[in-house]
N, C-alpha and C positions, 0 to 999 in steps of 0.2 A: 624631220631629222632629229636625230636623239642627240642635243647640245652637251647634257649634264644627267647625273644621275638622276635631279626629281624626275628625269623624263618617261623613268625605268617603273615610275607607282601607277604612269596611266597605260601602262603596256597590258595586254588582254592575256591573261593565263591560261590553263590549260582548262582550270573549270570554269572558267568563263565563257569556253568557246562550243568545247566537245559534250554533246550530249550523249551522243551514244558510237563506239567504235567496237568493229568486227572485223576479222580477217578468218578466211575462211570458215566461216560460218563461227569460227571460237571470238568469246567477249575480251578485247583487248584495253587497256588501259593507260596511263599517263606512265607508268613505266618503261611502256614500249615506245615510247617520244623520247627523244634528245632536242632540247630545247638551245635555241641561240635567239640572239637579241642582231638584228639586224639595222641599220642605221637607215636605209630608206624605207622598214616597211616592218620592224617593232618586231614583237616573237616569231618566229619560223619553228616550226616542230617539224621532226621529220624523223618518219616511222622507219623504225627497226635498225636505228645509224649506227649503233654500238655492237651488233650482231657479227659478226664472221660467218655464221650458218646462212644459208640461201633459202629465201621465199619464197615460193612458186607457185602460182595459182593453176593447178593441176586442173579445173574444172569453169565451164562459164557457167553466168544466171547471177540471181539477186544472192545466194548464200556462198559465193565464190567470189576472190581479191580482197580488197580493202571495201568497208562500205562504211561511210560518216555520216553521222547528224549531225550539223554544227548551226551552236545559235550564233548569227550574226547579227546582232540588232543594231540600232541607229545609235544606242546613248554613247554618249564619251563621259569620261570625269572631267573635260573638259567643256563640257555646254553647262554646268554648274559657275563655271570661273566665268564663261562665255556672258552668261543671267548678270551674274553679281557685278560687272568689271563691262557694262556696255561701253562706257563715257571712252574706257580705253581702245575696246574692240572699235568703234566708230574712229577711231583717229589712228588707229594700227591694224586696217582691214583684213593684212596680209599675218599677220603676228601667229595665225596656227594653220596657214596654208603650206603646201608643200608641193614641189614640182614633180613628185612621185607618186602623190595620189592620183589612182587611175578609176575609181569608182568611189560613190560618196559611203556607200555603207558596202561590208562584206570585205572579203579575203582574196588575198594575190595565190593562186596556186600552181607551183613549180611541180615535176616531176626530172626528178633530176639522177645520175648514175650512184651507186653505192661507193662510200668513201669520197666524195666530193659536195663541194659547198655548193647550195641553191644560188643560179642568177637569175635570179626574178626578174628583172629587167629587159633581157633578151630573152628570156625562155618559159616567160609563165604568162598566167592567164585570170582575169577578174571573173570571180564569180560572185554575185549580188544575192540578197535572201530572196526565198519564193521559189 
């Protein structure tokens, strides 16, 4: 849960996550993200929100829709405080748990209608690295 702003320096960015994005076979970019800060579950990007024009995947196979490579690796900037601050961690076990974590590493993914906010909650889906 996002308390306060420090909360906003351990949030994962857009180059932190996306290695490589394509839509229809063309190289798309963090341009084509609109980024929001969600309070159960950190940055939410979500591709082509500021658009008015329609996306259509005219064709199936690997160079047709949306296709991502995202790093999702284990670190936090939190298992740094985690090292440093055991004495605390051991007496406040719960101090960086959340009731919204649904997987311990990797990304919550919604697909959600154009012009409406993601419920991740009810309507997405964990996906793990690998």
């Amino acid at each position: 849960f996002l308390d306060n702003q420090r909360d906003l320096y351990h949030l994962k960015t857009y180059s932190d996550i996306f290695l490589a994005c394509r839509f229809n076979g063309e190289i798309c970019n963090e341009s084509d993200f609109t980024t929001i800060s969600l309070d159960n579950y950190g940055n939410c990007y979500t591709f082509k929100s500021n658009i008015t024009e329609r996306y259509m995947v005219r064709e199936i196979g690997p160079d047709s829709g949306l296709t991502l490579i995202l790093f999702l690796n284990d670190y936090s900037p939190l298992d740094e405080f985690r090292s440093k601050n055991r004495d605390v961690m051991l007496n406040t076990p719960n101090l960086f748990s959340s009731k919204y974590s649904k997987a311990s590493d990797g990304i919550r993914l919604g697909i959600h209608s154009h012009g409406t906010l993601p419920d991740l909650d009810n309507e997405g889906i964990d996906l793990s690295p690998g």
